[in-house]
ZAMAR-206712 format. One record per residue (C-alpha): y, x, z. Coordinates in steps of 0.1 Angstrom, whole numbers, padded with zeros to 4 digits, always signed. Last residue first. Layout:
REM residues N
YXZ...
This chain:
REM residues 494
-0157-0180-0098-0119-0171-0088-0104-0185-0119-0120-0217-0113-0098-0218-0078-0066-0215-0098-0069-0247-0124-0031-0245-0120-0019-0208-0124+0017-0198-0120+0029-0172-0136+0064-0181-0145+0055-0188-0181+0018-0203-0176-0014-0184-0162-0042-0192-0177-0064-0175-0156-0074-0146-0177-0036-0148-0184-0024-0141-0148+0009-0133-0161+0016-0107-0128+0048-0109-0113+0056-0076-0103+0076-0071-0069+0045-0049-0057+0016-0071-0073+0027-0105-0073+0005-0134-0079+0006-0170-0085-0011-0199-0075+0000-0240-0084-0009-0268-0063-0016-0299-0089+0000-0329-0096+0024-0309-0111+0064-0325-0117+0079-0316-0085+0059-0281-0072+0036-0270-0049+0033-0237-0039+0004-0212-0033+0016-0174-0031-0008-0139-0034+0012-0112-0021+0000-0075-0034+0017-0045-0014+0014-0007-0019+0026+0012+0011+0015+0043-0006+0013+0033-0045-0019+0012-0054-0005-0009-0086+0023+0004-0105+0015+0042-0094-0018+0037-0106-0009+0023-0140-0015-0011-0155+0012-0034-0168+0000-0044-0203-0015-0010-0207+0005-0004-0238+0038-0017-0220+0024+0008-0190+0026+0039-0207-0005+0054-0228-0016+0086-0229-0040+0100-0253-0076+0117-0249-0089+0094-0221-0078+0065-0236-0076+0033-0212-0097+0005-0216-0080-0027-0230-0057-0042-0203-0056-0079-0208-0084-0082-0181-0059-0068-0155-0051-0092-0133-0092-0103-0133-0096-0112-0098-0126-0089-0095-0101-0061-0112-0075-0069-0087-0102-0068-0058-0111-0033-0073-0082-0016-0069-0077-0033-0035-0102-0014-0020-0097+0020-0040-0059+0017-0029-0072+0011+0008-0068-0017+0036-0043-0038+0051-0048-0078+0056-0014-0099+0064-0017-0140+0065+0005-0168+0066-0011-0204+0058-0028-0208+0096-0021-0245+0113-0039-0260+0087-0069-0248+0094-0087-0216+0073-0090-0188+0103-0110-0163+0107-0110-0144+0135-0103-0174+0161-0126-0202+0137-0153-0184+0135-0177-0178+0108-0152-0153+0096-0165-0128+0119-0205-0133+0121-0201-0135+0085-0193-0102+0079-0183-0104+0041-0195-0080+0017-0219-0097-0009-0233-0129-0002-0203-0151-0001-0194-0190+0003-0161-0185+0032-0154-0217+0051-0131-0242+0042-0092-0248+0041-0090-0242-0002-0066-0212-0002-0082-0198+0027-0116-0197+0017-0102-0185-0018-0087-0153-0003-0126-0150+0017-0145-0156-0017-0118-0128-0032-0122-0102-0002-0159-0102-0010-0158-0100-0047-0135-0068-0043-0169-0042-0049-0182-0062-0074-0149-0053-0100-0159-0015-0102-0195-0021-0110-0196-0015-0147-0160+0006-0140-0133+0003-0165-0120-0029-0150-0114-0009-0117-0129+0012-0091-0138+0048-0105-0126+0038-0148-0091+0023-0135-0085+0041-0104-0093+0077-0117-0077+0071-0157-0045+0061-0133-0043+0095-0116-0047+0112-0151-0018+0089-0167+0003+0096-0134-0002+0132-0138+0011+0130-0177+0040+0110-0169+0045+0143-0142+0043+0164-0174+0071+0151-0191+0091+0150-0167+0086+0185-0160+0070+0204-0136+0085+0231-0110+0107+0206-0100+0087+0185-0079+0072+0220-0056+0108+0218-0046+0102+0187-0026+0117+0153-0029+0132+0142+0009+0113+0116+0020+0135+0108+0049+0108+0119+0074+0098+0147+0054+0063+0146+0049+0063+0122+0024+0077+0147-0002+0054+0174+0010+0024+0150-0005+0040+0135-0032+0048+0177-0047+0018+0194-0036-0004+0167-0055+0012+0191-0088-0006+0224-0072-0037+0204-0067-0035+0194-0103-0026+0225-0114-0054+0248-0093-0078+0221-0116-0066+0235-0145-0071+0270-0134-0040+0292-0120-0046+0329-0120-0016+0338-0101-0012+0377-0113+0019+0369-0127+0039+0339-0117+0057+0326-0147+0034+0334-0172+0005+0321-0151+0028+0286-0147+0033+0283-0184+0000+0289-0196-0019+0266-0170+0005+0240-0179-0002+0241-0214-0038+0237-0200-0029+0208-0183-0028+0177-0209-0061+0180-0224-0078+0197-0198-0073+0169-0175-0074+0143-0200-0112+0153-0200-0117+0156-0167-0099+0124-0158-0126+0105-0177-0157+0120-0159-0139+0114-0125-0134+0078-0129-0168+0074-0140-0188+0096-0116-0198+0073-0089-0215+0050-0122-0241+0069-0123-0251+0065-0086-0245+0074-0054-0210+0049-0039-0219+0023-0074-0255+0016-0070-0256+0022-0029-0234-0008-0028-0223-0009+0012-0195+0010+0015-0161-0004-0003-0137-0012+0028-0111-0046+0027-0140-0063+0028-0162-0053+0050-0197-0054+0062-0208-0025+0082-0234-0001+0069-0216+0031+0079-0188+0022+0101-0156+0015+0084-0154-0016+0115-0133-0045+0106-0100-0050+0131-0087-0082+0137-0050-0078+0149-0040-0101+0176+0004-0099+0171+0025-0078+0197+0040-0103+0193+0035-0139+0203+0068-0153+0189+0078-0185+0208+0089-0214+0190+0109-0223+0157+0127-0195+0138+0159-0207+0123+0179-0178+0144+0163-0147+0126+0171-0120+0147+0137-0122+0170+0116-0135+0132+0130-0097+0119+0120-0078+0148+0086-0095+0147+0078-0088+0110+0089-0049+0113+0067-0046+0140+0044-0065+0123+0041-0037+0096+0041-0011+0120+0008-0021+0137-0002-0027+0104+0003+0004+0095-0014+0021+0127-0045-0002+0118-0047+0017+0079-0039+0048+0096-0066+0046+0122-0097+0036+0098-0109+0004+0105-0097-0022+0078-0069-0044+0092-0067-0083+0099-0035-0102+0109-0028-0139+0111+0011-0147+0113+0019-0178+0133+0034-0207+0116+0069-0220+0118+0098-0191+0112+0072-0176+0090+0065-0203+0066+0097-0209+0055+0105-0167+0060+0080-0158+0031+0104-0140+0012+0123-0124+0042+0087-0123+0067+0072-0098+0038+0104-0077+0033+0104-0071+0072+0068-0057+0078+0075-0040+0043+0101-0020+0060+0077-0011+0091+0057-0003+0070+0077+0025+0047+0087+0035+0084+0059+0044+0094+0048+0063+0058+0081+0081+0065+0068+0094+0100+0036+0107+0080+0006+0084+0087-0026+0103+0093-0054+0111+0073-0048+0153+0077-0019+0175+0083+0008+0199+0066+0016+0229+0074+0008+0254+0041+0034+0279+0049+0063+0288+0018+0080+0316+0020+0072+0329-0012+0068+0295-0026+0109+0290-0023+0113+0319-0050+0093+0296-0077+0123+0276-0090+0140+0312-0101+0122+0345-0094+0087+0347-0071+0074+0385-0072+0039+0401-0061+0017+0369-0069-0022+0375-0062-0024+0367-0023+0004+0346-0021-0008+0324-0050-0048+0324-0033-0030+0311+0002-0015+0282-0013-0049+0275-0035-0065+0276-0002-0041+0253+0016-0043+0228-0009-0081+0230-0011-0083+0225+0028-0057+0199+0033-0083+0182+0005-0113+0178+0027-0091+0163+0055-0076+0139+0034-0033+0148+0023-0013+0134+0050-0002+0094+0048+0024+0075+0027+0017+0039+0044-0018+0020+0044-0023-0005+0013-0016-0040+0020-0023-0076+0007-0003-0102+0015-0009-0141+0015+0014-0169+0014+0007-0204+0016+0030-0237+0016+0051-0221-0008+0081-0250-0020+0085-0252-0061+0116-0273-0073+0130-0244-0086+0106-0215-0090+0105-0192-0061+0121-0155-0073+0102-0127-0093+0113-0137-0127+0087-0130-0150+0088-0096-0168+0086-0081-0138+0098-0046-0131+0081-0024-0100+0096-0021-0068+0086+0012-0054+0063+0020-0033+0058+0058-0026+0037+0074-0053+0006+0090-0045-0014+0068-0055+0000+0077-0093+0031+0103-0091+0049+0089-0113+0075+0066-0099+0087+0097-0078+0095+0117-0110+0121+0099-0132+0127+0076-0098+0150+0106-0083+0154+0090-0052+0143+0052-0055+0117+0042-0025+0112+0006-0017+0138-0017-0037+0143-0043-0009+0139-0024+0022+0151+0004+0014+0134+0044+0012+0158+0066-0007+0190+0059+0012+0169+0063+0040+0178+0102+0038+0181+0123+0008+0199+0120-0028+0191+0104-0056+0188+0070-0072+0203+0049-0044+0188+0016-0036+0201+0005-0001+0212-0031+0007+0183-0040+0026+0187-0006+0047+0218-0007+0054+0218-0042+0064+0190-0037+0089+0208-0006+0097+0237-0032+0106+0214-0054+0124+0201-0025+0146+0238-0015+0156+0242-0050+0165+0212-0059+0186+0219-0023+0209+0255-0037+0212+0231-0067+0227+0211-0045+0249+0236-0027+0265+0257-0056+0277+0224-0075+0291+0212-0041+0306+0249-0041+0323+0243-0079+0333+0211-0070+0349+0226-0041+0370+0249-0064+0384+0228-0094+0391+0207-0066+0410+0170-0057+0397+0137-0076+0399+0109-0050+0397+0087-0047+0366+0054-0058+0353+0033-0034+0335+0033-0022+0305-0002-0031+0286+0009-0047+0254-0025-0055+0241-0036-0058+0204-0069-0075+0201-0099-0059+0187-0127-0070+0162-0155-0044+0151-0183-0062+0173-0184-0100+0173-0212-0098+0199-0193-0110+0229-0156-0102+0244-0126-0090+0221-0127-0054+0221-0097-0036+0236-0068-0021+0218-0040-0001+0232-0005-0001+0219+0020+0024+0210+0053+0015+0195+0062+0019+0157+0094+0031+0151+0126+0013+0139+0152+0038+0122+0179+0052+0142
């Protein structure tokens, strides 16, 4: 059985730091039992150790390109059933490990002395404002179409079931698996220093990194190198998504870019590649179910139907709503998903990169040991102190989880993707014209960015590099050399 997350409660931590909790294990403390009945928990508990080191194993070891079960989802390669159409699917995308150019192990001669990840929440249910559109173009098919023949006869039956904003089971475990890939890399650091957690507000993106330690811990307990106690469940500082709140790993507070003309960038450019590349679609799907009366925008909907009952099964099972588009056409989706992240909160965006400035001035606060220089949207009040923000010595690990817009546009303030010229909006481009930019490359569910200081024999200097989801980004706006590694790092943050 796959690790699942366990429920904790969180209490605020005393004082006026409001917005910060602390995980608390609340059971309470149990009787003394007989020498007998101790030994027999003993017994139980280590055959229990060994069945969850094998699906450890399993898991690490899994990569299969089809099929169902946890063979799709490892540890290692993330998710890999039927990769022709799962890698495509934009934000919607499960994480996958994305190819690097440059090799994505630790340099020879390097040692990390920092490490840094940056999270997206797991595969979730659809929003709560588009559950409604799904169901409703679900429930306008069934009212028009009379007969369903071929790859279509499973919509007859078909009931619109699924949720809203909340973690599937499969976006659990897609956390709980990065909880564990994050302490293997890192595990130098991690069998030494403690693990500083933060999390945006919103319950999914906390419930994640709930997961995400969990996955952490259980990998430090079996790891026999590890040096002192392990205070799990882990503090997790928690930044209100209240309205008017500062935080960084939330985009709220510029009124110029959440109302004004720039709000409707990313969705002025998908528009037109939307009708570009859909209304073939259109054609098809109306000929094959009379009477539907599909519209573009029905297709796009119709196509988010496929990620979105994918995730729902807990093994991530594809859906049949995949295979009613071709391969073809789900490059195309990914293209339109990627014109939405690139021109609403990326490069592409006048005011796209301002929105990850904060989270930057607070990266490079760690990076250097001193406190956070930033007038944009840092709460000060929080990482003014010492126990919820951290930049001493003894603190060089650190986990933050937040959104795909939110850490779309803390690449683009870090400039990652300054070599990517902006995107066509009338022609598709794959990611070797993009120079490694796509949606589904970038801010998948589960998406993961670790940001890695090492020093290394030879440089005078410490050296920064980046990888976004296994990819080891060239960095050259920061003159990055062949492994990635920047040297002058902290002018590249200015």
């Amino acid at each position: 059985m796959p690790l699942r997350k366990k429920a904790y409660e969180y209490k605020a931590i005393p004082g006026d730091q409001d917005g910060v909790f602390v995980q608390l294990d609340l059971e309470s403390p149990k009787p003394r039992r007989s020498l007998r009945h101790r030994r027999l928990v003993l017994a139980m508990a280590c055959i229990a150790l060994l069945i969850f080191a094998a699906l450890i194993f399993a898991f690490a070891t899994s990569g299969s390109s089809s099929g169902a079960g946890f063979m799709c989802d490892s540890v290692s390669k993330g998710y890999q059933c039927s990769p022709e159409i799962s890698q495509f699917w934009g934000q919607y995308s499960p994480f996958y490990s994305v190819p690097s150019e440059i090799s994505t192990g630790i340099p020879r001669q390097c040692r990390v002395t920092f490490a840094q990840a940056l999270s997206r929440h797991g595969a979730r249910d659809p929003t709560a404002s588009k559950t409604i559109v799904y169901a409703a173009v679900i429930a306008k098919i069934h009212s028009n179409v009379r007969s369903y023949s071929g790859k279509y006869e499973f919509l007859q039956d078909y009931q619109y079931t699924l949720g809203a904003d909340q973690l599937t089971t499969f976006g659990q475990q897609q956390m709980v698996n990065s909880g564990i890939r994050f302490y293997e890399r890192y595990q130098t650091l991690a069998r030494v220093l403690p693990l500083f957690v933060r999390s945006s507000g919103q319950t999914r993106v906390v419930e994640s990194a709930m997961n995400f330690t969990q996955g952490y811990h259980d990998t430090r307990v079996h790891d026999k190198k590890a040096i002192g106690k392990d205070n799990y469940p882990y503090p997790i500082v928690v930044l209100s998504e209240d309205a008017g709140m500062n935080n960084t790993l939330n985009h709220d507070l510029c009124t110029a870019f959440e109302n004004g003309p720039v709000s409707d960038t990313g969705n002025d450019a998908q528009k037109i590649w939307q009708e570009e590349f859909a209304s073939p679609i259109v054609d098809r799907l109306n000929s094959d179910l009379p009477g539907a009366n599909l519209t573009s925008n029905d297709i796009i909907l119709f196509m988010d139907l496929c990620p979105f009952n994918s995730i729902a099964s807990p093994t991530g099972e594809i859906s049949p709503f995949c295979n009613l588009f071709t391969e073809d056409e789900w490059r195309q989706y990914d293209y339109f998903q990627s014109l939405g992240k690139y021109y609403g909160y990326g490069n592409g965006n006048p005011l796209g990169p301002t929105q990850g400035v904060g989270f930057v001035n607070e990266l490079l606060a760690r990076l250097t040991g001193k406190p956070v220089q930033d007038h944009t949207s840092v709460n000060h009040t929080l990482d003014g102190s010492q126990k919820t923000f951290p930049v001493d010595v003894g603190h060089q690990i650190f986990a933050d989880f937040s959104h795909d817009n939110d850490m779309t546009a803390i690449f683009a303030a870090l400039g990652l993707y300054n070599s990517t010229k902006p995107l066509s909006n009338t022609t598709i481009e794959d990611t070797a014209q993009t120079n490694g930019y796509s949606a589904s490359w970038t801010v998948p569910f589960a998406a993961r960015a670790y940001f890695e200081k090492m020093t290394c024999t030879g440089s005078r200097e410490e050296l920064v590099r980046v990888l976004v989801n296994d990819r080891v980004v060239p960095w050259t706006s920061c003159g990055g050399d062949h492994l990635g590694r920047c040297g002058d790092w902290d002018a590249c943050f200015v």
